[in-house]
Predicted model as a PDB file, atoms N, CA, C, CB and O in Angstrom, pLDDT in the B-factor column:
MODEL        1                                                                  
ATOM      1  N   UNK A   1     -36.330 -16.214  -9.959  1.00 84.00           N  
ATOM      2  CA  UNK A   1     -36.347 -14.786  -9.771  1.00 84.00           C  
ATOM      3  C   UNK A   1     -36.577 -14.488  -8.293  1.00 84.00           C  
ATOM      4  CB  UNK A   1     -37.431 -14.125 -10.652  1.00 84.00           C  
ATOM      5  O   UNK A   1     -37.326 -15.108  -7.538  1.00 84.00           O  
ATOM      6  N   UNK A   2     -35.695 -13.281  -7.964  1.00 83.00           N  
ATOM      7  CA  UNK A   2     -35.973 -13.321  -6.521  1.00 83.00           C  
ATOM      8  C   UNK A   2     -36.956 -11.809  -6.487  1.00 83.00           C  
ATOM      9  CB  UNK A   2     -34.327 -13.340  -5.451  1.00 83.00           C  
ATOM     10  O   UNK A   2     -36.989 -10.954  -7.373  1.00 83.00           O  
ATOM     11  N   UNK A   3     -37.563 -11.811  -5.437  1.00 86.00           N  
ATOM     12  CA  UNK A   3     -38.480 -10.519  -4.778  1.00 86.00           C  
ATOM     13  C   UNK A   3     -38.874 -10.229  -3.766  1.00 86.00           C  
ATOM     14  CB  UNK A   3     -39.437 -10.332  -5.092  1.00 86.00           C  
ATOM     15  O   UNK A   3     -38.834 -11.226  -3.045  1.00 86.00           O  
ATOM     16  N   UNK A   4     -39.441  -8.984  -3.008  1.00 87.00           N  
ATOM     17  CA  UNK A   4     -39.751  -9.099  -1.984  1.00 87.00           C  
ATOM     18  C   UNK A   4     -40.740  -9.247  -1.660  1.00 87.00           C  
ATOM     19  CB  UNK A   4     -39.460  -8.552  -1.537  1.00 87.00           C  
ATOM     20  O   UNK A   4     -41.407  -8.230  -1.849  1.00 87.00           O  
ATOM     21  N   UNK A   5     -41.424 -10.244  -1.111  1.00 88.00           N  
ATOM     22  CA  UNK A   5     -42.798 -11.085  -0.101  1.00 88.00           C  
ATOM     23  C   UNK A   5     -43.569 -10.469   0.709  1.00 88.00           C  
ATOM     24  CB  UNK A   5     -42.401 -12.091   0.906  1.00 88.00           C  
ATOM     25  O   UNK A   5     -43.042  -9.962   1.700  1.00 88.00           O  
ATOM     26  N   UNK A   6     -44.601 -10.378   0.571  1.00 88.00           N  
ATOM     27  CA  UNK A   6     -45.686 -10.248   1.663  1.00 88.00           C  
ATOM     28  C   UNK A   6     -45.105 -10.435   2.994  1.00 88.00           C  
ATOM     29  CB  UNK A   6     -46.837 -11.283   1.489  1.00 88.00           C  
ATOM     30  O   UNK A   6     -44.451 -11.469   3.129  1.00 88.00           O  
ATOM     31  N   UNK A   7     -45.220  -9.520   4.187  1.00 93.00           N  
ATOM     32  CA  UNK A   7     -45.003  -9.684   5.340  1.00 93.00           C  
ATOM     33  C   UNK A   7     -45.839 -10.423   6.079  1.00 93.00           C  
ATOM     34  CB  UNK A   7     -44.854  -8.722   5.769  1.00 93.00           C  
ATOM     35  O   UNK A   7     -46.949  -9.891   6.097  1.00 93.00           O  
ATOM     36  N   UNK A   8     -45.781 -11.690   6.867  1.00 93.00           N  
ATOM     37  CA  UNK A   8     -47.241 -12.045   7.851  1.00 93.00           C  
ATOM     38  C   UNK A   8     -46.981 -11.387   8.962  1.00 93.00           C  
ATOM     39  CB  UNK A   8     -47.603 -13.697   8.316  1.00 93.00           C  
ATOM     40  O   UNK A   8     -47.687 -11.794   9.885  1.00 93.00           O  
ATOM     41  N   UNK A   9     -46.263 -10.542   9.255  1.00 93.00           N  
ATOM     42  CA  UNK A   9     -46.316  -9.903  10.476  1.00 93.00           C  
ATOM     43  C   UNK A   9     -46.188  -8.211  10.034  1.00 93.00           C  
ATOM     44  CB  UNK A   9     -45.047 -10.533  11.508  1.00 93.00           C  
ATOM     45  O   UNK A   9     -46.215  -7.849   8.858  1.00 93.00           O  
ATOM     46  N   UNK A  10     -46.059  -7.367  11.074  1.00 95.00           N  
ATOM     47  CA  UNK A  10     -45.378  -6.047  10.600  1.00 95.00           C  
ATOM     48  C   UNK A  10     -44.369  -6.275  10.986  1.00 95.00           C  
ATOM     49  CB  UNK A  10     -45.770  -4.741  10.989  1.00 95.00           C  
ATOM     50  O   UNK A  10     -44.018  -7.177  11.747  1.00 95.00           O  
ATOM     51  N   UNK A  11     -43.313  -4.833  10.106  1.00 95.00           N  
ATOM     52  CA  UNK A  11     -41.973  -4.768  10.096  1.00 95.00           C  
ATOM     53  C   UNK A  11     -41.725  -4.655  11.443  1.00 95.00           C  
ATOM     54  CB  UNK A  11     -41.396  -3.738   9.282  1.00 95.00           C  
ATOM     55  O   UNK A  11     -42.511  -4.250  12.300  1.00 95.00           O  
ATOM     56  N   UNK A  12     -40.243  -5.149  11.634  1.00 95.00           N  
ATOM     57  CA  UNK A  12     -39.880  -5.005  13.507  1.00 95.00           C  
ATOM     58  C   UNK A  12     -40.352  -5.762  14.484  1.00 95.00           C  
ATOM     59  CB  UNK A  12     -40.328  -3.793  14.163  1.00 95.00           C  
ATOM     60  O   UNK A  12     -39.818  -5.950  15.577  1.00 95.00           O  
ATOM     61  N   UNK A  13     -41.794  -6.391  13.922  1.00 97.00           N  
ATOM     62  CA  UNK A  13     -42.586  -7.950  15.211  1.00 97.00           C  
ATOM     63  C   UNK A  13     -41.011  -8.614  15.789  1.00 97.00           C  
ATOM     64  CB  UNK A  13     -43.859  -9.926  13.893  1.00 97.00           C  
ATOM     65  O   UNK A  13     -40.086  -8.840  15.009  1.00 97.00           O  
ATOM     66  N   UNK A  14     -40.944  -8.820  17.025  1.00 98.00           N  
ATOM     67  CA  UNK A  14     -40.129  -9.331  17.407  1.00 98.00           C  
ATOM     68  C   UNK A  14     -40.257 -10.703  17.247  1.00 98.00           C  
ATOM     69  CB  UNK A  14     -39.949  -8.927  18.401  1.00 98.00           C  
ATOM     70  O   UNK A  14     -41.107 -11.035  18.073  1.00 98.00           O  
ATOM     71  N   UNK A  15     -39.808 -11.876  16.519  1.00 97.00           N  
ATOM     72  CA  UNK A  15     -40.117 -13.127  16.005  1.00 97.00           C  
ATOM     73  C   UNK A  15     -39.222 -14.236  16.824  1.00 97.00           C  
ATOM     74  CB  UNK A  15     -39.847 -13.117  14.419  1.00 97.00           C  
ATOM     75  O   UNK A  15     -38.297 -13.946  17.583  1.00 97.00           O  
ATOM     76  N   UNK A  16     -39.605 -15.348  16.571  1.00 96.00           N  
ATOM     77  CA  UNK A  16     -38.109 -16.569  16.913  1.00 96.00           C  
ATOM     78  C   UNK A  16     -38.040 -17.400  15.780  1.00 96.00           C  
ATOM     79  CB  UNK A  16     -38.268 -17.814  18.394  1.00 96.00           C  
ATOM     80  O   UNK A  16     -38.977 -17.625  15.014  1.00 96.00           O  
ATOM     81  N   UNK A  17     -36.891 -17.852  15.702  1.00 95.00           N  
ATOM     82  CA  UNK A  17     -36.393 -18.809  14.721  1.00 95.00           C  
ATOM     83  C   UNK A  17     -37.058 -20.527  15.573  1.00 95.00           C  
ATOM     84  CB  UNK A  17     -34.294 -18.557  14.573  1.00 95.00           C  
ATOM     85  O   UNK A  17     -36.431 -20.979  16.531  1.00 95.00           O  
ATOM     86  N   UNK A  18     -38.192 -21.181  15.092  1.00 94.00           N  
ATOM     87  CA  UNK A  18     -38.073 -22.363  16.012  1.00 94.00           C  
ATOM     88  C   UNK A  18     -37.665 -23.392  16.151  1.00 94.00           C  
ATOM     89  CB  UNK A  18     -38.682 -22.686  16.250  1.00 94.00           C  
ATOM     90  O   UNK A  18     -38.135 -24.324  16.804  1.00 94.00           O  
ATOM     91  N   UNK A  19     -36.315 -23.308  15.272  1.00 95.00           N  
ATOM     92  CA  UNK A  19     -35.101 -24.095  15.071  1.00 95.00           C  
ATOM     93  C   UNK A  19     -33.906 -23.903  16.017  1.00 95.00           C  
ATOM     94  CB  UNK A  19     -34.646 -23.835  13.761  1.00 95.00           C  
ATOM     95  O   UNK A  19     -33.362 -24.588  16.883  1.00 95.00           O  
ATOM     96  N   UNK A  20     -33.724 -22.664  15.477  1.00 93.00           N  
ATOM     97  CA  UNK A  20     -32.377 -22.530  16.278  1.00 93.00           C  
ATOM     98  C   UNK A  20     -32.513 -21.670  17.742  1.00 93.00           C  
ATOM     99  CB  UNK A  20     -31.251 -21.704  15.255  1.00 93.00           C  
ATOM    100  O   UNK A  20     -31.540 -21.592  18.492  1.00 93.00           O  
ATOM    101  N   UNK A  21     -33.957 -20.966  18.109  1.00 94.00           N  
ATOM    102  CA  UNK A  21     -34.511 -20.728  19.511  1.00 94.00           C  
ATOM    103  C   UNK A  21     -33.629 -18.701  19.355  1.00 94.00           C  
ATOM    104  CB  UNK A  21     -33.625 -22.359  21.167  1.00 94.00           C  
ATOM    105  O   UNK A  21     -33.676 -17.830  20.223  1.00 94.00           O  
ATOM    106  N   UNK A  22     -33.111 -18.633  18.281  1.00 94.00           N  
ATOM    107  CA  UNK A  22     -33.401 -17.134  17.836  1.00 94.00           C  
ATOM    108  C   UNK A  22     -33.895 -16.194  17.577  1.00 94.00           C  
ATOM    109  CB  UNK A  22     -33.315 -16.875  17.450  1.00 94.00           C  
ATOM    110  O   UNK A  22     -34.276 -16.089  16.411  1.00 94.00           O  
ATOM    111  N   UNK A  23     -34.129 -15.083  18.494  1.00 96.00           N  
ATOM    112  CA  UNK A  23     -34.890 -13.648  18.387  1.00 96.00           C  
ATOM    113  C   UNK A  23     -34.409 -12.612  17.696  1.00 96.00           C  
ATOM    114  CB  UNK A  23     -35.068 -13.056  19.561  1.00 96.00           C  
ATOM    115  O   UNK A  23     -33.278 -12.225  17.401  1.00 96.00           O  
ATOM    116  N   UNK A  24     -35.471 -12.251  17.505  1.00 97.00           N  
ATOM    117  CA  UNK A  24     -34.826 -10.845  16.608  1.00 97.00           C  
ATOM    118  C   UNK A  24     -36.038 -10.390  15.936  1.00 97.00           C  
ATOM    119  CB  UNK A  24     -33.492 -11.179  15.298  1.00 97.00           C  
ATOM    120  O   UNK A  24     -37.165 -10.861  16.085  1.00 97.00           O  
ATOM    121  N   UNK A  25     -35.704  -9.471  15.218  1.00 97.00           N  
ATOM    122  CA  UNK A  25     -36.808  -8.249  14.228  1.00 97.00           C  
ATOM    123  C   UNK A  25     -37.194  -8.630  13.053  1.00 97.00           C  
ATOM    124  CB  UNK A  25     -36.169  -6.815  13.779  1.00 97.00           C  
ATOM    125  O   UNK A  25     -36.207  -8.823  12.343  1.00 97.00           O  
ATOM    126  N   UNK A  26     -38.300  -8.856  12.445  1.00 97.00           N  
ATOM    127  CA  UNK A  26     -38.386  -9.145  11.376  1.00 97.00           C  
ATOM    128  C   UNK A  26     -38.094  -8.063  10.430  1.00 97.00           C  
ATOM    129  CB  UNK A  26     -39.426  -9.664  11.285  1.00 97.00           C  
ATOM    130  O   UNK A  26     -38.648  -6.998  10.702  1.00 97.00           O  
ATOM    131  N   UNK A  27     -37.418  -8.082   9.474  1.00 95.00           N  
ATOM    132  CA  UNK A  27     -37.112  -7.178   8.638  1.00 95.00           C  
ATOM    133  C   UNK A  27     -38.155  -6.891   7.358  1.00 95.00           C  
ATOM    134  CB  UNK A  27     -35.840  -7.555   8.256  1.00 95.00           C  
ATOM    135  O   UNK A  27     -39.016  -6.058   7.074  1.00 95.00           O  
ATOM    136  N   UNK A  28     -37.534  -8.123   6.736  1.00 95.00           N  
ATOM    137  CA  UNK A  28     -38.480  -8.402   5.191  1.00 95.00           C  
ATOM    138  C   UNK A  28     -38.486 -10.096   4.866  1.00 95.00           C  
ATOM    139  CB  UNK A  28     -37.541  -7.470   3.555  1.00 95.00           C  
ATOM    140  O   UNK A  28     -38.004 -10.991   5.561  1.00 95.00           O  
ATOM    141  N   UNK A  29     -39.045 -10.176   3.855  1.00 95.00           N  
ATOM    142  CA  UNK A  29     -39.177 -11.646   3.189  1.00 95.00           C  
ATOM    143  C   UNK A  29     -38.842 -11.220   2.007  1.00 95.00           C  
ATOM    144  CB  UNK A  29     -40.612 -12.491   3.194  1.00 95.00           C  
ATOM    145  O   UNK A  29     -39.208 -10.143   1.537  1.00 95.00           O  
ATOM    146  N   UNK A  30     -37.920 -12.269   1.295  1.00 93.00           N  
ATOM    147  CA  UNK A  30     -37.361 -12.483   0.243  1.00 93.00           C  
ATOM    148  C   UNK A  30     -38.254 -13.924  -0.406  1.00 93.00           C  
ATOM    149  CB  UNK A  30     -35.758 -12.585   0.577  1.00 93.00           C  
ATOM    150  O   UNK A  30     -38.226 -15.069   0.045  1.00 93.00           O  
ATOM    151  N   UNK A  31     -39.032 -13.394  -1.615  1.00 93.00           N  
ATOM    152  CA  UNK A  31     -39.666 -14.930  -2.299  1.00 93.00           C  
ATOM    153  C   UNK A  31     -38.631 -15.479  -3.469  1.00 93.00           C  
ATOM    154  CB  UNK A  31     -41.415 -14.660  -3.183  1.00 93.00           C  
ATOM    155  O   UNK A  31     -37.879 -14.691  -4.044  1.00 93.00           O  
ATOM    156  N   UNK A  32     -38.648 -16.642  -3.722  1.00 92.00           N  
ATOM    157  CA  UNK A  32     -38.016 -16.884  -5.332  1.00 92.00           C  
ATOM    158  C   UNK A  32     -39.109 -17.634  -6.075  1.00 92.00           C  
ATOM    159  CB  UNK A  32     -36.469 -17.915  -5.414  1.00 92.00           C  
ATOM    160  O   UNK A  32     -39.921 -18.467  -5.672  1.00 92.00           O  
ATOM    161  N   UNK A  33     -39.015 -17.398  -6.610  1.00 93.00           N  
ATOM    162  CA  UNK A  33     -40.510 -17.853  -8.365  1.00 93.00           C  
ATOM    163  C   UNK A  33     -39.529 -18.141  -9.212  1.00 93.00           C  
ATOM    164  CB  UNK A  33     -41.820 -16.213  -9.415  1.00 93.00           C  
ATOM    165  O   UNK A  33     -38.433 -17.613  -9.399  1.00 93.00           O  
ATOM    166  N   UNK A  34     -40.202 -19.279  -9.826  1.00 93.00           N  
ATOM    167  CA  UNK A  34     -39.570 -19.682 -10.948  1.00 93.00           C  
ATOM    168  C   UNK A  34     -39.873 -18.685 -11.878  1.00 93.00           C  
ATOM    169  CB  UNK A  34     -39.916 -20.991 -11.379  1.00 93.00           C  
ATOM    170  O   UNK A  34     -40.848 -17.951 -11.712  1.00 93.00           O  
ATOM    171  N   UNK A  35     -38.811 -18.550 -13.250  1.00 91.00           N  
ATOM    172  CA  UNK A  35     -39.117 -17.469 -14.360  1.00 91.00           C  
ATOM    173  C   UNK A  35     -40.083 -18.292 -14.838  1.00 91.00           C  
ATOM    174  CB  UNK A  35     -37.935 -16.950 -15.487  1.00 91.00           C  
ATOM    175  O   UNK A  35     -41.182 -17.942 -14.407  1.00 91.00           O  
ATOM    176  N   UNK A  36     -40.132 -19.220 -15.533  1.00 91.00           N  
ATOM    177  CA  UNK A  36     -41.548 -19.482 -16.620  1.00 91.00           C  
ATOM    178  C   UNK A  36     -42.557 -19.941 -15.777  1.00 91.00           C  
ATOM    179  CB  UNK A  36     -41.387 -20.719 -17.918  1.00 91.00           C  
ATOM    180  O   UNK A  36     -43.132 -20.881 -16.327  1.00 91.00           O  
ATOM    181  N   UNK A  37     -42.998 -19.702 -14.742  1.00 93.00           N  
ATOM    182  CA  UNK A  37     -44.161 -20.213 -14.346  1.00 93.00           C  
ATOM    183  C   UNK A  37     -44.654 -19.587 -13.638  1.00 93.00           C  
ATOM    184  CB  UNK A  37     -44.200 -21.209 -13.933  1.00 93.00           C  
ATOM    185  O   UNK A  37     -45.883 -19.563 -13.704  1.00 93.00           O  
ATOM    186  N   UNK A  38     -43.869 -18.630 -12.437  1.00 89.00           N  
ATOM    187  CA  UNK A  38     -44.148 -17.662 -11.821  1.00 89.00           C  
ATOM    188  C   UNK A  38     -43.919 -18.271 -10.709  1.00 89.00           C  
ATOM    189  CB  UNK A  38     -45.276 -17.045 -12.041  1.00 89.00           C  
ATOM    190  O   UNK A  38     -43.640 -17.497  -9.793  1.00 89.00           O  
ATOM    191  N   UNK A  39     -43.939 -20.154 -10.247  1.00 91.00           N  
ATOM    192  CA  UNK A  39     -44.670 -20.554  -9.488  1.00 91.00           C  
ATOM    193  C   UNK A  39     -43.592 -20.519  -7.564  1.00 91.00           C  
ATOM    194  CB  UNK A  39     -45.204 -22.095 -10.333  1.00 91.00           C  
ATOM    195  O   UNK A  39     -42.369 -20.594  -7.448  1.00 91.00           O  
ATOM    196  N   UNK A  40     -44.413 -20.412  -6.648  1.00 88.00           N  
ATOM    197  CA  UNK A  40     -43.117 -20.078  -5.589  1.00 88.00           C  
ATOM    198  C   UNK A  40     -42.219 -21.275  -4.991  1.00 88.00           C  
ATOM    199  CB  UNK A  40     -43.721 -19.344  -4.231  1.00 88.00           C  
ATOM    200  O   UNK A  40     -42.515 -22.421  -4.652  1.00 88.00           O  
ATOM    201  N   UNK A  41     -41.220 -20.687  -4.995  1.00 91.00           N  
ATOM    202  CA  UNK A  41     -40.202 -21.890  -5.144  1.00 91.00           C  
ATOM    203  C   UNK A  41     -40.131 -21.711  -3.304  1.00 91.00           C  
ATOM    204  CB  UNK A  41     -38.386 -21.572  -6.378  1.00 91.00           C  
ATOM    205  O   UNK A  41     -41.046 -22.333  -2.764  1.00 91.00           O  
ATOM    206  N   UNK A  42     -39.291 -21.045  -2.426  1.00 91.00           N  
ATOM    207  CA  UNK A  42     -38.981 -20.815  -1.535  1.00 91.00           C  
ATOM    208  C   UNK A  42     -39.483 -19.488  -1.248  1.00 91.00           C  
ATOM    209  CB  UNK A  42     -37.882 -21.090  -1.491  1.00 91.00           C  
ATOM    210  O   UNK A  42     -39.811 -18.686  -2.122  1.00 91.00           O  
ATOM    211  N   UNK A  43     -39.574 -19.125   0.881  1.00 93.00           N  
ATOM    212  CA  UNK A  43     -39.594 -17.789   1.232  1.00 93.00           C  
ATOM    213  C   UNK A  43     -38.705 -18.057   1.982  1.00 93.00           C  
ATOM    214  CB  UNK A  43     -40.725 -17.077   1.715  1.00 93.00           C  
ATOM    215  O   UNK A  43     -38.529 -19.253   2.217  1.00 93.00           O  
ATOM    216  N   UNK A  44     -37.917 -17.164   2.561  1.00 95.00           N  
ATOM    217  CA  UNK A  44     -37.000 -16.386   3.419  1.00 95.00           C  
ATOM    218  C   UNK A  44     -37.193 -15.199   4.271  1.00 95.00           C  
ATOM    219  CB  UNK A  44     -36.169 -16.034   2.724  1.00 95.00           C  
ATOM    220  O   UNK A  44     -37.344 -14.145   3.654  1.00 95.00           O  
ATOM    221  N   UNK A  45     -37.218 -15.147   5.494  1.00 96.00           N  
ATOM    222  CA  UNK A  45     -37.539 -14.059   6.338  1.00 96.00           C  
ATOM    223  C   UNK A  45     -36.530 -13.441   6.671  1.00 96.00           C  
ATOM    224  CB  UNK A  45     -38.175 -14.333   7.393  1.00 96.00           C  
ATOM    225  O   UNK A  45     -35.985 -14.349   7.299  1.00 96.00           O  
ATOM    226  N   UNK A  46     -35.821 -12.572   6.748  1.00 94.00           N  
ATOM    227  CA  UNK A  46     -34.587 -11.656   7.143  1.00 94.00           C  
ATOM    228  C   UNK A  46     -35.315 -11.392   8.591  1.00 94.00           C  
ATOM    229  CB  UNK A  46     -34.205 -10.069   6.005  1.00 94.00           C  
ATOM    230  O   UNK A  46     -36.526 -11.416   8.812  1.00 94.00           O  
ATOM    231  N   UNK A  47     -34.298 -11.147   9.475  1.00 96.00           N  
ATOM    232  CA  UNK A  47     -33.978 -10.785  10.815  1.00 96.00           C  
ATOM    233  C   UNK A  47     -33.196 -10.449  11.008  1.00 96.00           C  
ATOM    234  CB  UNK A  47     -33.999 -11.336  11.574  1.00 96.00           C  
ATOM    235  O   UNK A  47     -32.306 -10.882  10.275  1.00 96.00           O  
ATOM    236  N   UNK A  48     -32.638  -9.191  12.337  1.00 96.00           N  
ATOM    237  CA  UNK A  48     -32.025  -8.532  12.508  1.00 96.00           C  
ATOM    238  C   UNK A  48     -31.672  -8.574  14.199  1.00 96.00           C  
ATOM    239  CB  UNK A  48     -32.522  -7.565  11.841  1.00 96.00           C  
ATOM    240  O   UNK A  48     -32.648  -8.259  14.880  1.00 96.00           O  
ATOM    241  N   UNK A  49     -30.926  -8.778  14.665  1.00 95.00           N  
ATOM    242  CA  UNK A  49     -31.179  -9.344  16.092  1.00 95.00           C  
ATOM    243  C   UNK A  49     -31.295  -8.073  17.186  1.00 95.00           C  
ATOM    244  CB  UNK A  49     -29.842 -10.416  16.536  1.00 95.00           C  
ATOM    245  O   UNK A  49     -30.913  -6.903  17.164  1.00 95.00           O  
ATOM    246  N   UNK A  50     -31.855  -8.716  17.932  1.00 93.00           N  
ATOM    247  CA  UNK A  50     -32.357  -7.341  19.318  1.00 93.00           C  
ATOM    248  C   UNK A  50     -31.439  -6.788  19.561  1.00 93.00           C  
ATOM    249  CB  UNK A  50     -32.887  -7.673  20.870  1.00 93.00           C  
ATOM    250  O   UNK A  50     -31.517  -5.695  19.001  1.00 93.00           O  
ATOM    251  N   UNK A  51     -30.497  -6.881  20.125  1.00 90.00           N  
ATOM    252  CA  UNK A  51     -29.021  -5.790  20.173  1.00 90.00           C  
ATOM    253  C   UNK A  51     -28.013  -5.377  19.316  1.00 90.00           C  
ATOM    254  CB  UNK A  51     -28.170  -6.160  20.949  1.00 90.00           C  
ATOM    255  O   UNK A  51     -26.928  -4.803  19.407  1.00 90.00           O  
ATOM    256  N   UNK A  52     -28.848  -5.940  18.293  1.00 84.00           N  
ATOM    257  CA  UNK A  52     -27.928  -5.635  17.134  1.00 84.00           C  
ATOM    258  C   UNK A  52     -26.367  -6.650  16.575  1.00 84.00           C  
ATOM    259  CB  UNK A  52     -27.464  -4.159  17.599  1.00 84.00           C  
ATOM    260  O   UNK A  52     -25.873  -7.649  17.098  1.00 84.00           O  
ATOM    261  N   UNK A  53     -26.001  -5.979  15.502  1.00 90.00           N  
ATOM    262  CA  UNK A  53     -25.605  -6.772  14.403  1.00 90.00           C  
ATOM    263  C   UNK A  53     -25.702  -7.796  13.365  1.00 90.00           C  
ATOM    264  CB  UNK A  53     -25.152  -6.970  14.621  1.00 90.00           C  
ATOM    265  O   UNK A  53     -26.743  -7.449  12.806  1.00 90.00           O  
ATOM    266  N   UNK A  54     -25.420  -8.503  12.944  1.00 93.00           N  
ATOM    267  CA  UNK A  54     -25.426  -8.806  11.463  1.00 93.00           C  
ATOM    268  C   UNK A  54     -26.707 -10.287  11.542  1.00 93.00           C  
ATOM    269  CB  UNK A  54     -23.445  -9.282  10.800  1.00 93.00           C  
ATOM    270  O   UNK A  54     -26.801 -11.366  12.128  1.00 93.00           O  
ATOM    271  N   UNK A  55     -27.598  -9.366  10.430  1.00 94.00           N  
ATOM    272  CA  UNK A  55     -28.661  -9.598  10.334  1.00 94.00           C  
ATOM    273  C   UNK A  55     -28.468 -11.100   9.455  1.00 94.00           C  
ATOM    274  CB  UNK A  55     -29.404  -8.361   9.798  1.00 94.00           C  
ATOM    275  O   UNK A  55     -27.540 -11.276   8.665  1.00 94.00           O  
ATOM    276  N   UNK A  56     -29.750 -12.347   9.823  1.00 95.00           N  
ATOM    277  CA  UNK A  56     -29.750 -13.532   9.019  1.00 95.00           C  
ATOM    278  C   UNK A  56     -30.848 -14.077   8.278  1.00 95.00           C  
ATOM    279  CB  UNK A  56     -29.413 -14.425   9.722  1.00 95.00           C  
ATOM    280  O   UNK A  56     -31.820 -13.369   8.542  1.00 95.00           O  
ATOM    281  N   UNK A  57     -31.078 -14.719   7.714  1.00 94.00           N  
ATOM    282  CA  UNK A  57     -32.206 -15.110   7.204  1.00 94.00           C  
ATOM    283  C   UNK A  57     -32.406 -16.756   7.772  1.00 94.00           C  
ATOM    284  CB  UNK A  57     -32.120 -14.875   5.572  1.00 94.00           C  
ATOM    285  O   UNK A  57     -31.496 -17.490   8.156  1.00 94.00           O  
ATOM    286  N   UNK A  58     -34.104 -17.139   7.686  1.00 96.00           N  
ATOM    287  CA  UNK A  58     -34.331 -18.062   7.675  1.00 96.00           C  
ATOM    288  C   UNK A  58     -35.411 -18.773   6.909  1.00 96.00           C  
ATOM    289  CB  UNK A  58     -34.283 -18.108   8.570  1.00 96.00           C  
ATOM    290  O   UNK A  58     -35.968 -17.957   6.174  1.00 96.00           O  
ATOM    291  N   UNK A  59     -35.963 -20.071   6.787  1.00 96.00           N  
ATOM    292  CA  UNK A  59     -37.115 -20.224   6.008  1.00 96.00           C  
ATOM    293  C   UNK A  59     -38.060 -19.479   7.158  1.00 96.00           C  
ATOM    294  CB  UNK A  59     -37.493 -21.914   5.528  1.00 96.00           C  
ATOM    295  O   UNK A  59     -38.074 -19.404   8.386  1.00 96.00           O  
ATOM    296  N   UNK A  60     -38.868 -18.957   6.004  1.00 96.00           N  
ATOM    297  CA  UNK A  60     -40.009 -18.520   6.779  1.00 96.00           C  
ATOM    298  C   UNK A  60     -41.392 -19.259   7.390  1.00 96.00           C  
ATOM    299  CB  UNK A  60     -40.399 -17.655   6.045  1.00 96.00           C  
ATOM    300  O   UNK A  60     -42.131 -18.541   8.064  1.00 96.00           O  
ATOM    301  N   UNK A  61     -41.770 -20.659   7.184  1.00 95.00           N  
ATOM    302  CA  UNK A  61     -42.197 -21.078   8.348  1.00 95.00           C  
ATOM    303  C   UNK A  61     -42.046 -21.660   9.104  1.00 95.00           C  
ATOM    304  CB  UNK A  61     -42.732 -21.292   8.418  1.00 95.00           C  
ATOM    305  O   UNK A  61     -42.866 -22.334   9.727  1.00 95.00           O  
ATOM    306  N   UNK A  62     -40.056 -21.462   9.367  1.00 96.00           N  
ATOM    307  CA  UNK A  62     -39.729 -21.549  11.036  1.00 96.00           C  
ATOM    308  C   UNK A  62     -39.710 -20.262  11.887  1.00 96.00           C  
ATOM    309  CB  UNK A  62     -38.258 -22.149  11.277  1.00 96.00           C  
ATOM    310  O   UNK A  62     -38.945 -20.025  12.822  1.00 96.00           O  
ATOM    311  N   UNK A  63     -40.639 -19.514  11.424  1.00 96.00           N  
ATOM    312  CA  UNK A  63     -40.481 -18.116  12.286  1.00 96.00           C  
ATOM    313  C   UNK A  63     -41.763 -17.765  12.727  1.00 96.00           C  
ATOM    314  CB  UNK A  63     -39.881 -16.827  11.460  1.00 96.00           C  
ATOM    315  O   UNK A  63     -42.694 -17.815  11.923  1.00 96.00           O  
ATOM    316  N   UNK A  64     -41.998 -17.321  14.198  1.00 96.00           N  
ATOM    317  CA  UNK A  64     -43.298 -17.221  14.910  1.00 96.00           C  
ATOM    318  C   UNK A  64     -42.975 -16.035  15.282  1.00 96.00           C  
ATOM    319  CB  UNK A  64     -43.739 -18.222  16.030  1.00 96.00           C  
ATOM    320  O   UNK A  64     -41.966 -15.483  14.843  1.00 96.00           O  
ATOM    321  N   UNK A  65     -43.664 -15.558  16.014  1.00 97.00           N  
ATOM    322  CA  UNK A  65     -43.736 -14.321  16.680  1.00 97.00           C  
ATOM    323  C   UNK A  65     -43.547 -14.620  18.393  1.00 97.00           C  
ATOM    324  CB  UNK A  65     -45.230 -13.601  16.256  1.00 97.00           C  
ATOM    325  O   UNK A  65     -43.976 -15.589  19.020  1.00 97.00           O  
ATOM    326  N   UNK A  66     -42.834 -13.563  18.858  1.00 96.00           N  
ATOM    327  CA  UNK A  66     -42.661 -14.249  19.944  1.00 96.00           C  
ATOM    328  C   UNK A  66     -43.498 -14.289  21.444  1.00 96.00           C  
ATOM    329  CB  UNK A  66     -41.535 -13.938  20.089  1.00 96.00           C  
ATOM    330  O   UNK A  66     -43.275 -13.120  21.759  1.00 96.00           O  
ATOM    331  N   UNK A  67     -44.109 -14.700  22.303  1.00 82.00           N  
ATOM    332  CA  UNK A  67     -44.890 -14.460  23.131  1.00 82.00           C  
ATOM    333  C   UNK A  67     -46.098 -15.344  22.924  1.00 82.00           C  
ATOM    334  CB  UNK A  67     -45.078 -13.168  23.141  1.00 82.00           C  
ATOM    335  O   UNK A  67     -47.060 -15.264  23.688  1.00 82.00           O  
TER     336      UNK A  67                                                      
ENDMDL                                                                          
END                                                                             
């Protein structure tokens, strides 16, 4: 089941990916839970990049805040 996650930052923290060395906005987190257990499978952080256009996701603890 998918849902939306607790933020560790606020909306808009300007973040980096510390994989791929990508900035951008944090949007939201997407969790998935298993149905019979509840238990958390994966998170996902959506980002939206500083000048804009098409927004990506990543696991969420490759994402820091930036500074």
């Amino acid at each position: 089941m998918l849902s939306h996650g607790k933020l560790p930052y606020p909306a808009g923290t300007l973040v980096i990916d510390t994989i791929s060395e990508r900035t951008g906005h944090l949007v939201g987190v997407i969790e998935e839970r298993t149905k019979e257990t509840n238990s958390l499978v994966s998170r996902q952080a959506f980002m939206r990049p500083v000048v804009g256009g098409i927004e990506w996701d990543v696991p969420l603890e490759r994402v820091h805040p930036v500074g």
